[in-house]
N, C-alpha and C positions, 0 to 999 in steps of 0.2 A: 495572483497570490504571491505572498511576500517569498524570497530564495528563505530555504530551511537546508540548513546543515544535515547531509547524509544521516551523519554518528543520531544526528535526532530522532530522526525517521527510524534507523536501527533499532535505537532506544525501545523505541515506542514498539517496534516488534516484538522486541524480545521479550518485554514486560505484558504485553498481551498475549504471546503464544504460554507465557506460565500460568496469568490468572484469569486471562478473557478467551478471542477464539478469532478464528483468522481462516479467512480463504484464500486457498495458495493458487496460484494459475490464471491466467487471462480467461478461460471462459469460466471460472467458481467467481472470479472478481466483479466479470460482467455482469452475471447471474445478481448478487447481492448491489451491486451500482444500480441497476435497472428497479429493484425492487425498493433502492432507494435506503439501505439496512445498512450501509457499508459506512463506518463512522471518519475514517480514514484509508486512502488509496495510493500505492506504491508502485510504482512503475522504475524498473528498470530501462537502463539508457539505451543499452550495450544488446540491444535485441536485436534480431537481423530474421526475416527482412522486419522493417517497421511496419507494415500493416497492419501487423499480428497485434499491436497493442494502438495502433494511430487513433482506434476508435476512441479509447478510455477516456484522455485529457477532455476533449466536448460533453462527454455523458459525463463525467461528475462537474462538469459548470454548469449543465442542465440540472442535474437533480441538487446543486450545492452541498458537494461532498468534496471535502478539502483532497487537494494532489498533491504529492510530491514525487518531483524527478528524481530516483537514485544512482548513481553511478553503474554499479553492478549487478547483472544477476546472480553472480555469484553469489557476491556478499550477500546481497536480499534474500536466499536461498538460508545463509548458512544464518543469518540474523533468524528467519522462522523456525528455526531447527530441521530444517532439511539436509540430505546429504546431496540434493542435484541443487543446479542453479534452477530461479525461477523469474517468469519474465513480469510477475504482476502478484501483489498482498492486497489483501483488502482486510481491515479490521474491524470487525463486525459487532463485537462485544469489549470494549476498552480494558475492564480488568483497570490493573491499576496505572494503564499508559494514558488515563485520562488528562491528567493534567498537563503530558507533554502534547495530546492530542490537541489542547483546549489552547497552548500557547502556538503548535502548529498553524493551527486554522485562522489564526491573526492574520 
């Protein structure tokens, strides 16, 4: 998959948590990856230990569900409107981050 710029990935959060729907947390992510629903998938870098997410990258190239690396949990936390950091988004219903989703998945 081609390098996408964090702030993109943000984007696309932020404009899905307003008018789509998003699963926050590595097992809601896994849940909707597995069922193959998840239109887009965010992983945080900065996770410790790595196990916790090592699974996700393989399962959406198995189901072809675009990934992206993001630097932070933090940020990826505060991009969904949460107030804690989060290790893993998944966006389930695009809302109107379709078309950053659609130039994402290039």
């Amino acid at each position: 998959m081609a390098e996408v710029s964090p702030d993109k990935a943000y984007e696309a959060v932020e404009l899905a948590k307003k008018t789509g729907k998003l699963k926050k947390g590595t097992n809601e992510v896994t849940k909707v990856t597995e069922k193959g629903i998840a239109k887009l998938v965010l992983v945080a870098q900065d996770v410790n230990p790595k196990e916790i997410i090592m699974h996700l990258k393989p399962l959406c190239e198995e189901k072809s569900i675009p990934y992206v690396d993001v630097p932070s949990k933090e940020e990826l936390g505060a991009a969904a409107g949460l107030g804690v950091p989060t290790s893993a988004i998944a966006i389930v219903v695009e809302g109107d981050a379709k078309d950053i989703i659609k130039q994402l998945s290039k």
